[in-house]
N, C-alpha and C positions, 0 to 999 in steps of 0.2 A: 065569926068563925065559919070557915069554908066549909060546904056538908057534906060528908063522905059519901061517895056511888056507894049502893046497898050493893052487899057482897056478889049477889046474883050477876051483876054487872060488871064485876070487875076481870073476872076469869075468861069469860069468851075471847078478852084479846089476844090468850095465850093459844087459844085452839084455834083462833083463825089463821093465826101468826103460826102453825103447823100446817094448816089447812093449805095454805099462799106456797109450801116449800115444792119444788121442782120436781117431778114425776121422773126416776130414772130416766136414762137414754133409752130404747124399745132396741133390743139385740139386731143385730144385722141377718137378713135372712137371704136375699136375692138378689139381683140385675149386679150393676159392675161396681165392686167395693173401691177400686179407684175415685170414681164419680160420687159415693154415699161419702167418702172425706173429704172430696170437694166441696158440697154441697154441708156436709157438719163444718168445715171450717170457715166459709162463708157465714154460717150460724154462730159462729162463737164470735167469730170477727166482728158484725153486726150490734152482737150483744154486750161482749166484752172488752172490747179494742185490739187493737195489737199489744198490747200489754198482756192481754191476756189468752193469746193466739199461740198455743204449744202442743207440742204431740198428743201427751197426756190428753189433753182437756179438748180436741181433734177428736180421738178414739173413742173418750167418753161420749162427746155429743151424740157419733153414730153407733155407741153400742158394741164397742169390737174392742179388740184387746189391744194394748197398749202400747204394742210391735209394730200394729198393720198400718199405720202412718211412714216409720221408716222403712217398712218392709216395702211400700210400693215406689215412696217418693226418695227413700235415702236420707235425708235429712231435715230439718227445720227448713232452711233454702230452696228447697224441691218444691215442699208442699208453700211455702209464701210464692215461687216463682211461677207455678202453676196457677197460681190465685188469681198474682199479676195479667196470668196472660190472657187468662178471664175474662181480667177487668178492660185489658187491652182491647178485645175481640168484643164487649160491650159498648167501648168507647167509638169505635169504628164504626159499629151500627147504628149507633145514637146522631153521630155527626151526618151518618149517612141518609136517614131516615129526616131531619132536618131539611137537608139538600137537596132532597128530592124532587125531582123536577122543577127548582128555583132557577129563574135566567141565570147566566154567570154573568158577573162581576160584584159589585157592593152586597147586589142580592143573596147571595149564595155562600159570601165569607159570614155573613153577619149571621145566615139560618146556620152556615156551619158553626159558629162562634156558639151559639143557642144551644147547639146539642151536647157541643162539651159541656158546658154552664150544666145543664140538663143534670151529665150521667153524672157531672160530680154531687150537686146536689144530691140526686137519689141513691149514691154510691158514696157517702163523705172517706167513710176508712177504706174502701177499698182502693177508692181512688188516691187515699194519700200512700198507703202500700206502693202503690205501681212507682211512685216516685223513690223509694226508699232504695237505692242499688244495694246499700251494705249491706242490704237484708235477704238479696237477691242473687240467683246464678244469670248472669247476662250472658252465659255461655247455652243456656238451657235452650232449647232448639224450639218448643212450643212458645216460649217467650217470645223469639227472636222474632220467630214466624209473627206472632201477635203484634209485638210493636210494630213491624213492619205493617202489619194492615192500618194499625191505628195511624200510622205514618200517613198512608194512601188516605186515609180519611180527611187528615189535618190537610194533604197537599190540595183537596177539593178546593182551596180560594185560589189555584191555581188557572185563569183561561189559557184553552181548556182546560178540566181538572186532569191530573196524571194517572187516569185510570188504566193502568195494564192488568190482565187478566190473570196473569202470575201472582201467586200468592210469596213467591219466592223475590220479586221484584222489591227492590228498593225505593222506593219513591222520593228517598233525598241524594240518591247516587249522582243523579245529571243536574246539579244547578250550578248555573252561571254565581259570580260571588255579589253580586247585586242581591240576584234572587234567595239569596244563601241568609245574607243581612235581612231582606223582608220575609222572611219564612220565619226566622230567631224572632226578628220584634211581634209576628203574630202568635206565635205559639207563647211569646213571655206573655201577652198582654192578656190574651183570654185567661193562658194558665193562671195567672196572679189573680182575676177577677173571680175565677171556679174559686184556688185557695181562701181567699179573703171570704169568699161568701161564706165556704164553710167551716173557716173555722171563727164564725161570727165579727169578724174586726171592721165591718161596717154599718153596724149598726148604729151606732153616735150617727154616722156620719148621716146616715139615711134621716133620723132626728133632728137633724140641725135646721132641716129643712120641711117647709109644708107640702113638698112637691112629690114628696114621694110616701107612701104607703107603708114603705118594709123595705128591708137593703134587694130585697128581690129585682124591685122596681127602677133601684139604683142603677143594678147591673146594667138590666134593661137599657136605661140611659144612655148608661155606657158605651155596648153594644151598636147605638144607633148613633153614637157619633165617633165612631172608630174610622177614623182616617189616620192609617197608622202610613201607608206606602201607596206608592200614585200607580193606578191602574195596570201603567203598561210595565212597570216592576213584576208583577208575578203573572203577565205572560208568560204561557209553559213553556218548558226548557224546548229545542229542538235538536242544535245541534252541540252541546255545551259537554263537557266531557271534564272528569274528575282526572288531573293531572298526577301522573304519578312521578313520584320522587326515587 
């Protein structure tokens, strides 16, 4: 017969099991209540997914009432589109920070390659957000702005890279339809390696073999032998011009 925990024993797990429950939100008192729901909704997002990423529980995290999410953003779509463009204006530094002062060519796609790998990793849901349109105003201007940077980032396996100093620049406006085709097959190929990593679906695969450590190291692999388009393919545009119909 099994011997029963003496009664002394048995009770603590109920008062730790109060002790573990979550300390209020701390009221909102200062600086810009805009940025304190950015900042709470990155917090629930992190913690809870997008499942569970709503005004309410926004409000909650910073502490404020239950209005001031749509009060600033308008709706559900404001405050994910705002998130996005976050996530955008992180992604763009991450690739950039990679790149930095890497020679162009192999060199310089593969560290850019690295920085997306990077920010999704340390970004898994926000980064899968940015991808979600149905969940998003593509009309919303901070967005627009944003992918567009994230854009200029991605164009860095570009020689030269398409660096214009406009923030308002588009960096896939001017390409030839060569260039147009090897800019699609890079941006699927790293996006799908970011995806996969994080949402684990290479880990068998990482296992099947002694060669690698963790799907991390996979990527890596990857990464190092991405001969997706031949050199003078994404030479930068010069004179190439988007035809209008």
């Amino acid at each position: 017969m099994q011997k029963k925990a003496p009664a002394h024993e048995a009770t603590p797990s109920r008062t730790n099991h109060a002790a573990k429950q979550p300390k209020p939100a701390r009221p909102y008192h200062h600086g810009s209540l805009p940025d304190a729901l950015l900042q709470a909704a990155e917090a629930v997002l992190r913690r809870d997914g997008l499942r569970g990423l709503t005004l309410r529980a926004i409000a909650r995290e910073a502490g404020v009432s239950h209005t001031a999410p749509q009060h600033h953003f308008g709706d559900t779509a404001g405050v994910l589109s705002e998130l996005a463009a976050i996530g955008h204006r992180r992604l763009a530094a991450a690739m950039a920070d990679h790149a930095h002062d890497m020679p162009q060519g192999k060199v310089r796609r593969k560290a850019t390659a690295r920085g997306y790998i990077d920010f999704a990793l340390n970004n898994p849901d926000l980064f899968r957000l940015m991808s979600r349109n149905e969940l998003l105003d593509p009309e919303r201007p901070s967005l627009v702005e944003a992918r567009r940077m994230s854009a200029r980032g991605l164009a860095g396996v570009f020689d030269p890279p398409l660096n214009e100093p406009s923030a308002a620049h588009d960096a896939f406006a001017e390409l030839s339809a060569a260039q147009a085709v090897a800019m699609t097959a890079v941006w699927a190929y790293v996006h799908g390696l970011a995806s996969l990593l994080i949402d684990n679906r290479l880990t068998r695969l990482a296992d099947a073999t002694d060669a690698f450590r963790d799907p991390l190291e996979l990527v890596e692999a990857a990464i190092e032998q991405m001969e997706i388009v031949a050199d003078n393919t994404l030479s930068a545009p010069t004179t190439a011009r988007k035809r209008h119909r």
